[in-house]
C-alpha positions, 0 to 999 in steps of 0.5 A: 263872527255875529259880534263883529262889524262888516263894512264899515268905513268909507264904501265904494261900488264893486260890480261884478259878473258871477256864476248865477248859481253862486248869486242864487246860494248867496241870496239864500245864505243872506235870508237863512242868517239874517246877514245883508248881501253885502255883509256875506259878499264882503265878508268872503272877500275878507277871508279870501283876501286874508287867505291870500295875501301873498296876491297883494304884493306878488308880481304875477307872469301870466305868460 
C-alpha cells in the first residue's frame, strides 16, 4: 500500500459531517503513518466503495 499513489488525477472538494471521535482517529492515524488527511480519507472510501459496488448500480427503495 505505501508503494501505490492515492489521489491522484483531477481532484474535486468533498465535505462532509462526521462524528468528531472519527475526525480525532483519523487526524491521529495521518500523524502515526505519515499519510496525508486526505490520503487516509480517500484511501478508506476506495476500499468501501470496492467493498460495495453493488451500491453504484442498484436501485435502492428506501420506503
Amino acid at each position: 500500500m505505501r508503494g501505490q499513489v492515492h489521489n491522484q488525477g483531477e481532484l474535486q472538494e468533498l465535505k462532509v459531517n462526521i462524528e468528531k471521535d472519527v475526525v480525532l482517529a483519523m487526524d491521529k492515524m495521518a500523524q502515526n503513518t505519515g499519510y496525508s488527511l486526505d490520503e487516509l480519507v480517500v484511501i478508506a472510501l476506495k476500499r468501501f466503495r470496492a467493498s460495495h459496488s453493488d451500491y453504484e448500480n442498484a436501485t435502492l427503495n428506501l420506503d
